[in-house]
N, C-alpha and C positions, 0 to 999 in steps of 0.2 A: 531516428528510430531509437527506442529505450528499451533494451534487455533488463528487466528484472530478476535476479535472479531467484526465482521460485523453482519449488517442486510440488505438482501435482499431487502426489503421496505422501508428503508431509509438509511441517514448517519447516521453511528452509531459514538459516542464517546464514546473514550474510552482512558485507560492512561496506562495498561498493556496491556499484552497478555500470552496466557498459552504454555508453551513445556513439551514435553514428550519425556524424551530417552527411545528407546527400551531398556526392561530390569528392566527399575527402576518400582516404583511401583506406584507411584502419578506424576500427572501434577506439574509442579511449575511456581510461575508468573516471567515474564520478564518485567522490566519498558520497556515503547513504547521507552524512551529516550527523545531526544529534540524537538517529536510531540507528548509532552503530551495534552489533553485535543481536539486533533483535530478528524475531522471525518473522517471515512474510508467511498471510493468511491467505492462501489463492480461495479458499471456499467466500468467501467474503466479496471475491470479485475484482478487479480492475477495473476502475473510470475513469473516460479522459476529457475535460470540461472547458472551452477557451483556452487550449495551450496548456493545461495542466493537468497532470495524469494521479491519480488517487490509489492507495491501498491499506487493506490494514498490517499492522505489524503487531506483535504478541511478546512478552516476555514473561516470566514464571507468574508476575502480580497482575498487570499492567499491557491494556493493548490500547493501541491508536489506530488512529487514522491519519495518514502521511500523504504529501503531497510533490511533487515532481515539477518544477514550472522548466519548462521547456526551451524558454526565453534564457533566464539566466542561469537553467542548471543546477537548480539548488533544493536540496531536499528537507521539506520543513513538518514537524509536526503540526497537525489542525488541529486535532479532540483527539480529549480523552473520552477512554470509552470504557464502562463499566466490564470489569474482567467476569470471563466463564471459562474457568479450566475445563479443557476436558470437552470444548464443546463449537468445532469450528466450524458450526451451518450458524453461529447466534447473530451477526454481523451481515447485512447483503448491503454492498454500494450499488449508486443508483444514481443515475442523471434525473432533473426535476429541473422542470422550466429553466434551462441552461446554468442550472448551479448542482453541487453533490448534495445527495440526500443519502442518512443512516438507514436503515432499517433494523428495527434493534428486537429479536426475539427474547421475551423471560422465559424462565424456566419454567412456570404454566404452560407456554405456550404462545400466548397471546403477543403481538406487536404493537 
């Protein structure tokens, strides 16, 4: 199991995250990796695709999209993703014939 640490009501920062193998008996922390100190996007979503878990992450220029592999525990960025301050519905992740798919809104509107 992987605790993200997210907040519903805002970006959260954060520079670990917690797992737990079935079995053992405590949580242990995982460094985020090379999106320390960014914020998780929960309106964006959560996907988990063969073993690896997806989200996006935000910082003042710059968001990604980050991945979890489950296997070796290591947190990696995937894309970059054109930044929209100010605007955390612009991003929805998505499973697509067992790989992640962006959904990427402009500012028109339009996807």
């Amino acid at each position: 199991m992987v605790h993200v640490p997210c907040s519903i009501s805002k970006a959260y920062k954060f520079d670990d995250m917690q797992v737990l193998t079935l079995g053992e008996a405590s949580w242990r922390k995982v460094p985020a990796g090379p999106v320390e100190g960014a914020r998780c996007n929960l309106d964006a979503g959560i996907v988990s695709v063969d073993g690896v878990t997806y989200w996006v992450i935000e910082s003042a220029k710059l968001s990604w999209a980050v991945s979890f592999d489950l296997e070796s525990e290591e947190v990696t960025r995937v894309k970059g993703l054109p930044a929209q301050p100010g605007r955390p519905d612009h991003y929805h992740l998505t499973e697509v014939n067992g790989r992640l798919g962006i959904v990427v809104r402009s500012l028109s509107g339009t996807i």
